[in-house]
C-alpha positions as semicolon CSV with decimal commas, in nm:
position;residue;x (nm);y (nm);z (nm)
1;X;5,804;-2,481;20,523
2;X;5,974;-2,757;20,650
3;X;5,919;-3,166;20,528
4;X;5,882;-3,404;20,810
5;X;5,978;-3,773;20,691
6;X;5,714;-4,013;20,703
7;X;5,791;-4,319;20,903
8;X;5,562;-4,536;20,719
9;X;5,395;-4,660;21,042
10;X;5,021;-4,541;21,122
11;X;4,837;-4,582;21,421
12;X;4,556;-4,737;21,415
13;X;4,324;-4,478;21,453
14;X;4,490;-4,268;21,210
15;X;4,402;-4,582;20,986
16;X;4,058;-4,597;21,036
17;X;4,033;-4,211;21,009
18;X;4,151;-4,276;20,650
19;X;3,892;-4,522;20,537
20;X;3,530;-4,312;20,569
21;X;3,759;-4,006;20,378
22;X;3,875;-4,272;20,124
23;X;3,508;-4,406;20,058
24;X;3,399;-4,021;20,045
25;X;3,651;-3,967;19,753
26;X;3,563;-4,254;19,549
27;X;3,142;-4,172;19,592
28;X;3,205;-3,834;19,518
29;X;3,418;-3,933;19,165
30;X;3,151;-4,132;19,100
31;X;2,899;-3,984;19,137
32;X;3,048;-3,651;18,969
33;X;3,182;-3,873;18,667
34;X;2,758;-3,973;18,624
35;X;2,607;-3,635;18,619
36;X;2,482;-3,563;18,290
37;X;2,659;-3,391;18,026
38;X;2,517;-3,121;17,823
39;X;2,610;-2,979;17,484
40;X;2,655;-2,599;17,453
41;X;2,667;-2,476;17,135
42;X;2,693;-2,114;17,285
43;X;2,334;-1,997;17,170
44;X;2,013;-2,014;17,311
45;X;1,829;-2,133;17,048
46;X;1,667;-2,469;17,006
47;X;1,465;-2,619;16,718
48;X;1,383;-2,299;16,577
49;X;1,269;-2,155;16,972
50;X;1,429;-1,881;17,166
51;X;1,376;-1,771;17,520
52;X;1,487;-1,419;17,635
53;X;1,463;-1,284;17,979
54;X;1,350;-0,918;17,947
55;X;1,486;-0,628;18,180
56;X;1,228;-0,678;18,497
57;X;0,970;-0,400;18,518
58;X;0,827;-0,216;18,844
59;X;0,461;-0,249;18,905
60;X;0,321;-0,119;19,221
61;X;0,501;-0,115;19,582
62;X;0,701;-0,401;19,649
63;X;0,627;-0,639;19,299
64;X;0,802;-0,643;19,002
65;X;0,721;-0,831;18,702
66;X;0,989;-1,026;18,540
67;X;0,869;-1,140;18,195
68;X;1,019;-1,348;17,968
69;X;0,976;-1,347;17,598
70;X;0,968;-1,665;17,388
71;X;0,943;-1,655;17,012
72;X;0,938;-1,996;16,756
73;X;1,003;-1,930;16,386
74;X;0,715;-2,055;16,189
75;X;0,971;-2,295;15,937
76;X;0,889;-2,642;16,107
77;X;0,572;-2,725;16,065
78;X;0,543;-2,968;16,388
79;X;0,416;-2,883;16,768
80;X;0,690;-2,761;16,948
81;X;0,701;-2,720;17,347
82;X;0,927;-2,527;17,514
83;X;0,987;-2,568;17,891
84;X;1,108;-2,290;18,046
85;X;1,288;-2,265;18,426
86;X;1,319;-1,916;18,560
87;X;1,501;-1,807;18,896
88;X;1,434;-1,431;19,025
89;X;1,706;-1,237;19,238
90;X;1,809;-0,935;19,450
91;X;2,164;-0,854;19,319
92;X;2,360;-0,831;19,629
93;X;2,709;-0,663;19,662
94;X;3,029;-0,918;19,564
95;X;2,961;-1,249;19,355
96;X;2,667;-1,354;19,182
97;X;2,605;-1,660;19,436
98;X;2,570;-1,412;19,725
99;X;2,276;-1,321;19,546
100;X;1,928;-1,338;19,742
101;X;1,680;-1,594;19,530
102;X;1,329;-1,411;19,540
103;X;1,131;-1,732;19,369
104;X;1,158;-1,945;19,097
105;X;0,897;-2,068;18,808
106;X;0,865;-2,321;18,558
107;X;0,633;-2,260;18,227
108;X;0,517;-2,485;17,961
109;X;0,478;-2,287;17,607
110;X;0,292;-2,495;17,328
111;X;0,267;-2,379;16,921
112;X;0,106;-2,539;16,706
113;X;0,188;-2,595;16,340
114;X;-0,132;-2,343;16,300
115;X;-0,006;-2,058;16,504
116;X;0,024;-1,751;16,331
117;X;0,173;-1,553;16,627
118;X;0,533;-1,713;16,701
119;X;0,611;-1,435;16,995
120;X;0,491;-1,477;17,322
121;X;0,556;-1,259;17,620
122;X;0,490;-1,424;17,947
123;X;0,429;-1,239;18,278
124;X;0,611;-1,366;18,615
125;X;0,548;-1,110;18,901
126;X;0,738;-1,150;19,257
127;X;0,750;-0,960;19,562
128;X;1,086;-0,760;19,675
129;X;1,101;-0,844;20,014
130;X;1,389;-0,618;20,144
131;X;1,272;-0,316;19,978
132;X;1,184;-0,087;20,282
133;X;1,467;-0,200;20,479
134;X;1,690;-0,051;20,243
135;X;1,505;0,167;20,027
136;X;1,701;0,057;19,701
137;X;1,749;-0,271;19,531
138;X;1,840;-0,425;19,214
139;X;1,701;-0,713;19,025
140;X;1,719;-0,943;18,793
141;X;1,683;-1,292;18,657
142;X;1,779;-1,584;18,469
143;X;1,633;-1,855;18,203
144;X;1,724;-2,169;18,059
145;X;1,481;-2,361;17,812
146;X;1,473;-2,696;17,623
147;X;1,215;-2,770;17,351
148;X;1,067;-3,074;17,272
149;X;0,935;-3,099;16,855
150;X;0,624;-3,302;16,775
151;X;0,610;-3,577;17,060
152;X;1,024;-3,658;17,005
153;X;1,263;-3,627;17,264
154;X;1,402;-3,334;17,432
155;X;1,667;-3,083;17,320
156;X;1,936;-3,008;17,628
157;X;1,884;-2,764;17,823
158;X;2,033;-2,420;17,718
159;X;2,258;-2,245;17,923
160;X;2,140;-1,965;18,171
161;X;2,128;-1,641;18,034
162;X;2,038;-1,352;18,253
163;X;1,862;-1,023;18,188
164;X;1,907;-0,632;18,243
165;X;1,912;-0,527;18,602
166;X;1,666;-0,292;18,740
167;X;1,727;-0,075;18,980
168;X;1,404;-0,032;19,196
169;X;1,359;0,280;19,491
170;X;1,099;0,248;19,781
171;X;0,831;0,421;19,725
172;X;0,786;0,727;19,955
């Protein structure tokens, strides 16, 4: 590899070439340095709430339920909500961002001081769409949750957390 000194004299061109990748930079830093920041404590737990994506389950041809359990500890004695987001996916050979999305949800979960039963399961069915192209495909998919107590602010989110993969066959 071989250093070429620089003469310290630009065309003018080369200049203004310079100027849109300069401004680029500087909004990107910016705009990078104001995204929000959230705490992980390295559990998905918050105010007493927990949200656990549960190994996907085969239901008839192509769909597939992928349920998600939620379960709040009856200590508080305020109204919690807990906001859950939930992406679906067809595991695809290599990296995880390869992955085909198959749908996403969003739920809203209210208990009550009252509420005897703390565990919840909640049903979220998709459709497999490449099944009987290929005749075998895995699944899976991921949650993150925040929980709001009483009518206070919101915890952060959690971080993702992904379940068991399930391995479905085409039906013959």
């Amino acid at each position: 590899m071989s250093i070429t000194p620089s003469t310290g004299i630009r065309s003018t061109r080369a200049r203004i070439a310079l100027v849109p990748l300069l401004s680029l930079g500087l909004l990107g830093g910016s705009a990078a340095i104001a995204a929000p920041v959230q705490a992980d404590d390295g559990k998905n737990e918050r105010y007493g709430c927990t949200v656990t994506p549960l190994k996907p389950d085969k239901l008839h041809g192509k769909w597939v339920d992928f349920s998600i359990k939620v379960t709040c500890d009856d200590k508080t004695d305020s109204k919690r909500t807990v906001h859950i987001r939930q992406l679906r996916y067809e595991d695809e050979k290599g990296p995880r961002r390869t992955d085909d999305l198959l749908g996403r949800s969003r739920f809203m979960e209210e208990f009550k001081n009252n509420d005897k039963d703390d565990t919840r399961i909640i049903g979220s069915v998709d459709k497999v769409r490449n099944l009987d192209r290929r005749g075998t495909e895995e699944v899976y998919h991921v949650v993150s949750f925040r929980v709001q107590k009483g009518n206070g602010n919101w915890s952060d989110w959690t971080k993702w957390e992904e379940s068991k993969v399930l391995e479905l066959k085409k039906d013959h």
